[in-house]
ZAMARGU-4260 file (C-alpha; in steps of 0.2 Angstrom, whole numbers, plus 5000, padded with zeros to 4 digits):
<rodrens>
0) 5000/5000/5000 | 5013/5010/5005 | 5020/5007/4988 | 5003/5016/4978 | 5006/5031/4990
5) 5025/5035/4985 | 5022/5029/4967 | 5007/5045/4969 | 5018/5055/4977 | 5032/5055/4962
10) 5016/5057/4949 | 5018/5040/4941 | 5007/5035/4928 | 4994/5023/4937 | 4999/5025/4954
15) 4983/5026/4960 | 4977/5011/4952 | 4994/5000/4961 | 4987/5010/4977 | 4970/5004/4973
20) 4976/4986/4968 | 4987/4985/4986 | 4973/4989/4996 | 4960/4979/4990 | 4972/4964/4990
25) 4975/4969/5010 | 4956/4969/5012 | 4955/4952/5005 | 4968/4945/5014 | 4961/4952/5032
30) 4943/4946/5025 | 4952/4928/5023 | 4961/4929/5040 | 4944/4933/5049 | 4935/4918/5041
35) 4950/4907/5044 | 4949/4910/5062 | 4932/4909/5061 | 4933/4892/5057 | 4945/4888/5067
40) 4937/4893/5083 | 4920/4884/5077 | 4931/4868/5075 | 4940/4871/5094 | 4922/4872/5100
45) 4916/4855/5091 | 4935/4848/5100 | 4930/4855/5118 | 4912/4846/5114 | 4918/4830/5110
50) 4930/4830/5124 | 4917/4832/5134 | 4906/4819/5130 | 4918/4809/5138 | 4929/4795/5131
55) 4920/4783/5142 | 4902/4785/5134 | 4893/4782/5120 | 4892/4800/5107 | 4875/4797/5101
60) 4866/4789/5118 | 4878/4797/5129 | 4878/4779/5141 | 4893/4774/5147 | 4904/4761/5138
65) 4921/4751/5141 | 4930/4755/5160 | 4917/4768/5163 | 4903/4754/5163 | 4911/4742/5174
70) 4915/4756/5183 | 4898/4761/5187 | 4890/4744/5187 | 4902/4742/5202 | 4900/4756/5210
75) 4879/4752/5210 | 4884/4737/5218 | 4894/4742/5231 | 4882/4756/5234 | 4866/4742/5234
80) 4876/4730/5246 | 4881/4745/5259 | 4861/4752/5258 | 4858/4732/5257 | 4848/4735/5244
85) 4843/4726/5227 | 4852/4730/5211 | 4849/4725/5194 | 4859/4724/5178 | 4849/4724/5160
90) 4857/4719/5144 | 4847/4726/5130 | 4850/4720/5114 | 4845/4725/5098 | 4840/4716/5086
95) 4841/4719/5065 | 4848/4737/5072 | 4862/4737/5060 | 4853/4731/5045 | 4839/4744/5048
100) 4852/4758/5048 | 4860/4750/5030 | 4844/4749/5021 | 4836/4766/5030 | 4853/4777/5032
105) 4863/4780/5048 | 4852/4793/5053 | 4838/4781/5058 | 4851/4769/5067 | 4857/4783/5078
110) 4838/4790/5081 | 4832/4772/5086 | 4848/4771/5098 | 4846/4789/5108 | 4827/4786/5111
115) 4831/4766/5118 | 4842/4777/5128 | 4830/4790/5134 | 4819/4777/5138 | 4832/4766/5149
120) 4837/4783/5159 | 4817/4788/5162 | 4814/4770/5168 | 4831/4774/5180
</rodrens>
């Protein structure tokens, strides 16, 4: 820019259009610079929401999986035997889930998988 300015300055045939062609192109480069970290920060927000999900649970139903599971199937029993209570484990499985989500789309297999798992935490 500062280029188009000087070139003016010593009365240079089109000065003003290098001054012009400088500035516009520092425009676009601040314009490409804010959608950049635009994008970036959307994707940092995505990253802090996955991290918090939890490795130990399930994205779409947000149940616990793996260690986090047997984790907390232990800690109900130990809980049940100190209140000498009852505790109770169920297994659902089900079935023709995956070959419902090949033939309708994923969509429909996540969909049947968070409401099984709204209605396993409502009849908690």
């Amino acid at each position: 820019m500062m280029t188009g300015l000087y070139l003016h300055a010593l009365q240079v045939r089109l000065a003003l259009v290098w001054w012009l062609l400088t500035a516009s192109s520092a425009l676009v480069f601040v314009l490409i610079v804010m959608v950049l970290i635009i994008v970036r920060n959307r994707a940092n927000r995505e990253l802090a929401r996955l991290a918090r999900l939890d490795a130990g649970s399930d994205p779409v139903t947000g149940l616990p999986t793996g260690a986090r599971l047997l984790s907390e199937v232990e800690h109900a029993f130990w809980r049940a035997g100190r209140l000498r209570g009852q505790c109770v484990v169920v297994c659902v499985y089900l079935s023709n889930l995956y070959e419902l989500g090949d033939s309708m789309g994923r969509t429909t297999d996540n969909q049947i998988l968070a409401a099984t798992a709204a209605r396993i935490r409502r009849a908690a």
